[in-house]
C-alpha positions in Angstrom: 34.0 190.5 96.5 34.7 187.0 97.1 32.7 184.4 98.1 33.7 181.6 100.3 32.6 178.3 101.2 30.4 178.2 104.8 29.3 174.7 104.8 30.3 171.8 102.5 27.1 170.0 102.7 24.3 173.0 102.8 26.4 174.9 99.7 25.8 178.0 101.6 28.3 180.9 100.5 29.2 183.8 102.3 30.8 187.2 101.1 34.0 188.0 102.5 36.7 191.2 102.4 38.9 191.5 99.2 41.8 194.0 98.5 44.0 194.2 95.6 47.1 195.5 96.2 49.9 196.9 94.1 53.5 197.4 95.6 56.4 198.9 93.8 59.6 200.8 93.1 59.4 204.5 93.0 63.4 203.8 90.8 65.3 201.6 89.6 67.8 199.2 92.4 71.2 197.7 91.8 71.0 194.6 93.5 73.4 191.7 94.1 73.2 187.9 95.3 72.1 188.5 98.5 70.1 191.6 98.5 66.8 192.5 99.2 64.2 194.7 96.6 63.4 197.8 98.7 59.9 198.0 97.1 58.7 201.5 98.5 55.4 202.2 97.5 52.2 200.4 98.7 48.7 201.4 96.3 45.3 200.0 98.0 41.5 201.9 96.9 40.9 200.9 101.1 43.8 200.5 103.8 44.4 197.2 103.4 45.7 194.8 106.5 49.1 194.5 105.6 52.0 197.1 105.8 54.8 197.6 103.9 58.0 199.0 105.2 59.6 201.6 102.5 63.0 201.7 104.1 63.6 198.1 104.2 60.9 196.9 101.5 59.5 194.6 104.2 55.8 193.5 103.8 54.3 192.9 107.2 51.3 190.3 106.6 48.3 190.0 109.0 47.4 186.6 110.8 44.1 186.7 110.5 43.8 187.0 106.6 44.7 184.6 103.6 47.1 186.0 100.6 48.2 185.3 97.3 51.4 187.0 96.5 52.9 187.8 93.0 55.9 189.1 92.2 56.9 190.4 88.5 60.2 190.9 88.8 61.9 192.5 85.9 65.7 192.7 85.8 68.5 194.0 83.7 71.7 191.3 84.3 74.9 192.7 84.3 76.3 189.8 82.5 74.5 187.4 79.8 76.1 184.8 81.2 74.4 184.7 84.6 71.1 183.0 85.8 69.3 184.4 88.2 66.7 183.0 91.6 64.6 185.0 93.7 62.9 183.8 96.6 60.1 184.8 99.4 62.2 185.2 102.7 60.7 185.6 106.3 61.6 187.9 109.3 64.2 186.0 109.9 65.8 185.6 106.8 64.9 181.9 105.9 63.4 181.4 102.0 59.8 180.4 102.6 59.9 176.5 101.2 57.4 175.2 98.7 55.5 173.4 101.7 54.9 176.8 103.3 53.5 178.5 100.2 56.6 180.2 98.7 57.3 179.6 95.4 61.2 180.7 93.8 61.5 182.8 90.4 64.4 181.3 88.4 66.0 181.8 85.4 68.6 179.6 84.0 71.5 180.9 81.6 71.4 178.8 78.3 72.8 181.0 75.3 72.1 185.0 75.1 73.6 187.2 73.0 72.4 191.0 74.4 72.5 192.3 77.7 68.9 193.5 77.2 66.3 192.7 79.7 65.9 189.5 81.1 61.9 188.0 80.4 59.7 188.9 83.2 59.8 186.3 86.3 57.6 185.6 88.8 57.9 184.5 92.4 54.7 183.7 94.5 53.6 183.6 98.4 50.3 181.8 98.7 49.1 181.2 102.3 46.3 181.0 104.6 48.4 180.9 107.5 51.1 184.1 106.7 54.6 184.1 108.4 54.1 187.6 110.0 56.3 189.6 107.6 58.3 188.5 104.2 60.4 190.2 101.6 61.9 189.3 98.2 65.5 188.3 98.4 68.2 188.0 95.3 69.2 184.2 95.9 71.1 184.0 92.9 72.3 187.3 90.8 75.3 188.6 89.1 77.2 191.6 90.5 75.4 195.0 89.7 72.8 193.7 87.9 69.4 196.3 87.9 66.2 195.3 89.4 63.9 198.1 87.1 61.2 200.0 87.9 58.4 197.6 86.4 58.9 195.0 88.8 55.8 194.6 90.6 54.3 192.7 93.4 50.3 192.4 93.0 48.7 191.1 96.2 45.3 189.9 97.2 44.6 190.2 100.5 41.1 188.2 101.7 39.1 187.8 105.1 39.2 184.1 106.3 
């Protein structure tokens, strides 16, 4: 449960809805520059307002709620020399800007010498106002790379 704010000057708080939600890949994706992660699976305890579609990865968010979005993405580059960006995109295909809530995952190619895992990034949505539907989009990645299973998109999902 949170609590929210009623009035500023009487202090009065008022419970409101909270869902945690968990989104992820039931495998492993080869993704390039220009791709989208085709996360698939949606886990909520309730139904929670939003919907995710598992063909496209698409995570349709309702109007009338407020979200903060985290994605974890984990990624195996298919070249050490290669940096990689992830961004929040809309319906339309437009990377959601910092103004708007959306907040880029980058990783910058300095000096690595194994073609091991890259470190965990993270790419966040936070909104009270939600575009109506988003999905995570491979701005900057080399050819073939893997997105792996354990990337993750944790979601909380609150009454306004």
């Amino acid at each position: 449960m949170t609590y929210k704010l009623n009035n500023i000057t009487s202090n009065i708080y008022r419970p409101v809805g909270t869902k945690m939600i968990e989104i992820t890949l039931s495998a492993s994706q080869t993704l390039s520059a220009g791709g989208i992660v085709a996360f698939d699976t949606l886990s909520c305890e309730t139904t929670p307002a939003l919907s995710l579609n598992a063909s496209t990865g698409e995570i349709t968010l309702a109007s009338n709620k407020s979200y903060y979005i985290e994605a974890s993405i984990d990624v195996t580059r298919s070249s050490t020399t290669s940096s990689l960006e992830f961004a929040w995109i809309d319906s339309a295909g437009t990377v959601i800007p910092i103004s708007d809530g959306g907040f880029d995952a980058n990783w910058v190619y300095h000096s690595v010498t194994s073609l091991g895992p890259t470190s965990t990034n993270v790419a966040n949505y936070i909104t009270n106002s939600p575009t109506s539907a988003i999905r995570l989009k491979a701005i900057t990645l080399n050819a073939s790379s893997t997105i792996l299973q354990g990337t993750r998109v944790f979601i909380i999902e609150v009454d306004q």
